[in-house]
N, C-alpha and C positions, 0 to 999 in steps of 0.2 A: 861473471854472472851469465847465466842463463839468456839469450835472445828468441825471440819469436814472429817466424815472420808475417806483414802488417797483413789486414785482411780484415772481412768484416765476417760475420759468426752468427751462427745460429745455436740458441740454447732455450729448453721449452717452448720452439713453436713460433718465437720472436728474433727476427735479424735483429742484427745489433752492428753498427760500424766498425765496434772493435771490441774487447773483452772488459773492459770499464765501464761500468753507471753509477749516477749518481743514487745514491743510496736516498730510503723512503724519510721524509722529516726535515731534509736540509739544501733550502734554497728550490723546493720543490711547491710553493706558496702559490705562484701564479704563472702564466704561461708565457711571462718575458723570464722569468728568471729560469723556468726550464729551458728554452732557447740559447738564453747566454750558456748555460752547461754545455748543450749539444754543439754550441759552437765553438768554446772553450776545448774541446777533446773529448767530450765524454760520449760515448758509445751509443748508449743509451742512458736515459732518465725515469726514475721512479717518482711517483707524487705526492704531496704529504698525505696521508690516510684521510680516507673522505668517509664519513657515515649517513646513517638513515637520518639525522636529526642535524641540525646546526648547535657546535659546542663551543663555548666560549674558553673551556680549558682551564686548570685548576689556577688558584690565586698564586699570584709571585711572593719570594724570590723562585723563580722556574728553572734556569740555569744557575750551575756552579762550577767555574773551571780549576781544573783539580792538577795544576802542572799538566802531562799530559794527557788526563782524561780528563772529561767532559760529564756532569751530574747532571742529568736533564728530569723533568716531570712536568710536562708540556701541557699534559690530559686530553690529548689530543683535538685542538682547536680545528676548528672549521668549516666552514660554509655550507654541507651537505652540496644539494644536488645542484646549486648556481654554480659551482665549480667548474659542470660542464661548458659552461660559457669560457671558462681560461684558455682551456686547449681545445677548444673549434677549431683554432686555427693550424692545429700540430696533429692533426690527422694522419698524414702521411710520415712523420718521426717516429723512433722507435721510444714509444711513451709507455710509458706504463702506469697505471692508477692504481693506487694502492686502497684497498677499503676496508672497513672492520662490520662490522654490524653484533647484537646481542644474542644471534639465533640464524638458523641456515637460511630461512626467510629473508631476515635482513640483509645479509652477506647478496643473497641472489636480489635482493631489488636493487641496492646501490650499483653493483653491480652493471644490472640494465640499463641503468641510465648512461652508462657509458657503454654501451655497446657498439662495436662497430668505429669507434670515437677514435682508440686508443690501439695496440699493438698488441695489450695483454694487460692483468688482471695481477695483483701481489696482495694477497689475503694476509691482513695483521690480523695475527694468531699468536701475535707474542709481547705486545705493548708490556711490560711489569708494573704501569702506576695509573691504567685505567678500571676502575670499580666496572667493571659488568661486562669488558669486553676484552681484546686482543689476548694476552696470557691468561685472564680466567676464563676464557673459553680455550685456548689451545696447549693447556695441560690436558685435556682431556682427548684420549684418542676417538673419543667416540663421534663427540662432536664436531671433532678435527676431520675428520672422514665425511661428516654429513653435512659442511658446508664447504666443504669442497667440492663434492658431487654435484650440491646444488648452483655454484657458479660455473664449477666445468659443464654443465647442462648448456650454456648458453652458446657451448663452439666456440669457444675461443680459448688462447694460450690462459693458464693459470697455475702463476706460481704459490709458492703457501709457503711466508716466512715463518722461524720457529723460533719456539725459545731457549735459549740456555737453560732456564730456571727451574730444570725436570730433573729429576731421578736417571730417565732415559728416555735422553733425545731420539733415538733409534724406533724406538715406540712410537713416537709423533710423526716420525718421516715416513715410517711403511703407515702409517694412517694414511698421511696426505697422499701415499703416492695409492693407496685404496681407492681414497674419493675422486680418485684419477688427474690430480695432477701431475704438469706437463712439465713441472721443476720446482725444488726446494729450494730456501736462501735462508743461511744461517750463517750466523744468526743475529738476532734484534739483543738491545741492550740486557746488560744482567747486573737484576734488581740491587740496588744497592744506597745508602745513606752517611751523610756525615755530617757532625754538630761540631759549631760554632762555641769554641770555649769562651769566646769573648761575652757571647750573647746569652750561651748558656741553654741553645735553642737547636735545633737539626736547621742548618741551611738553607732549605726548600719548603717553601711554603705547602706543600704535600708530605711532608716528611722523608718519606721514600722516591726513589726515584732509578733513573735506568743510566748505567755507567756503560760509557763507550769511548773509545778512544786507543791507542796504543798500550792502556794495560790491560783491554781484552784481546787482545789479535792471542793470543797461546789457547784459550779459550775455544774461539772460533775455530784454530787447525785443528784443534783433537774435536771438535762436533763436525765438522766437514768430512776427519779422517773417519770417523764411525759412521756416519752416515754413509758414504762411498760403500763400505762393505755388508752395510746392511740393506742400501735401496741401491735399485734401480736408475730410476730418474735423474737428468742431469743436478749439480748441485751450482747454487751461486755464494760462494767465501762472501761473508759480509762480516767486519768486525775490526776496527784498529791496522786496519791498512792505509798505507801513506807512502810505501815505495815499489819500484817495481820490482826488489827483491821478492816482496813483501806475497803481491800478488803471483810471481812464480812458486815458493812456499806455497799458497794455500791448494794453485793448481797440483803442486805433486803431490797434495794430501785428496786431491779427487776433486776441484771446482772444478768447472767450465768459465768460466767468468765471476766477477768479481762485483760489488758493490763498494761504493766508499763515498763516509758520510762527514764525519769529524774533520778530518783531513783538509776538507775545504772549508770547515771555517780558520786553519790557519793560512794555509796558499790556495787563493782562489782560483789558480791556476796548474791545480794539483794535478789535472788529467795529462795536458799535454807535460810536464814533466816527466811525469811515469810512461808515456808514449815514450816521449824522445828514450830514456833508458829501457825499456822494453821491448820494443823491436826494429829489427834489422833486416835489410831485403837478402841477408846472408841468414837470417836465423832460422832457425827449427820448427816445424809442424808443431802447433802446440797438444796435439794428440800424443807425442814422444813424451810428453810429461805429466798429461791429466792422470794422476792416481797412482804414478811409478812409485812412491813411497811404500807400497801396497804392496811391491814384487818380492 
């Protein structure tokens, strides 16, 4: 396999220790459990999605584990702007806060309240089981253009995760890289549901819900590899990663780095794993691979 030698990185505007984060939703609650990440290996850290209002998130059952993927519909819980109280203390970590809002306004106020806080900014543009925000606002390129401008207004790194659940992703990425962001991350879960024959009922207490895990990662390579050729902008692989094959793949389909979310709720110690197999003080610029798929 492929090696790379260690080093820390830059992608959209944000150093990073090494080409691994922790992806937006998982163990990303408060600011011990982001810390044990960054100290655990991971690179950097994304934070659960924070919005304009405090949500308590839709009724359980909320998780369904599916062998190896993961059936989530969370409806994205959380504290709003007391958040900022978590990571006061992670100011100088490469953090990142993830946020959603119903409108470019909202996206730009949650936003502000972390300004300056955090390392950069990860717009959920792609949630699939929240009513009125993340993918029903970022199927639309229009939108997707106009609350990215309005967070990128603020000076700071801003990435804009996407959704699988389009016609064409390609559309959505040259939006975001319009409202000028500073890198894509694809992608967030894709939409999906399963029923209980026993019960006689869907699973999930929301019906629908967002599948992740090791049966999206083929998914994620071909929107990462479409994306490469259509934008710009760095791209960050997020989706059913769990090895450091896994992550050399998504780089030769054109990442710059990598998210991973599932994966740690099996090994909580999934990062330095995939370090130790990943690089070598013998290995390769990982520029010799970002997008050679491509050639």
């Amino acid at each position: 396999m492929v090696e790379l030698k260690p080093g820390s990185v830059t992608v959209g505007g944000v150093t990073l220790d090494n080409h691994l984060l922790l992806a937006a939703g998982v163990l990303g609650t408060t600011g011990a459990s982001l810390s044990r990440m960054l100290a655990r290996g991971a690179g950097g850290v994304v934070t659960k999605s924070i919005g304009p209002q405090p949500k308590d998130g839709h009724a359980g059952p909320c998780v369904a584990l599916l062998g190896e993927g993961i059936l989530n519909a969370m409806g994205l819980p959380n504290p709003s702007r007391e958040f900022t109280g978590e990571i006061s203390a992670l100011s100088n970590k490469p953090v990142i806060v993830s946020i959603y809002g119903g409108n470019p306004a909202e996206f730009a106020e949650v936003a502000g309240w972390f300004k300056g806080m955090v390392a950069g900014f990860e717009l959920n543009l792609s949630c699939p089981h929240a009513e009125g925000y993340g993918a029903a606002i970022g199927v639309n390129p229009d939108l997707v253009e106009k609350c990215t401008r309005e967070v990128r207004a603020l000076g700071m790194p801003t990435w804009v995760k996407l959704t699988p659940n389009v016609t064409d992703i390609t559309a959505i990425g040259k939006a975001a890289e319009r409202g000028g962001a500073t890198a894509i991350v694809a992608i967030n879960t894709v939409k999906a549901m399963r029923i209980s024959t026993e019960f006689r009922r869907p699973v999930l207490g929301n019906r629908y819900g967002g599948l992740s895990g090791n049966p999206i990662f083929s998914i994620a390579v071909r929107c990462v590899y479409e994306l490469y050729e259509a934008c710009t902008v760095p791209i960050i692989g997020c989706g059913g990663i769990s090895s450091a094959d896994n992550v050399i793949e998504m780089m030769m389909a054109g990442a710059c780095a990598v998210e991973i979310g599932s994966a740690v709720l099996q090994d909580i110690g999934i990062f330095e794993t995939i370090k130790n197999d990943l690089y070598a003080k013998k290995g390769i610029l990982p520029e010799e691979i970002i997008g050679c798929a491509h050639e």
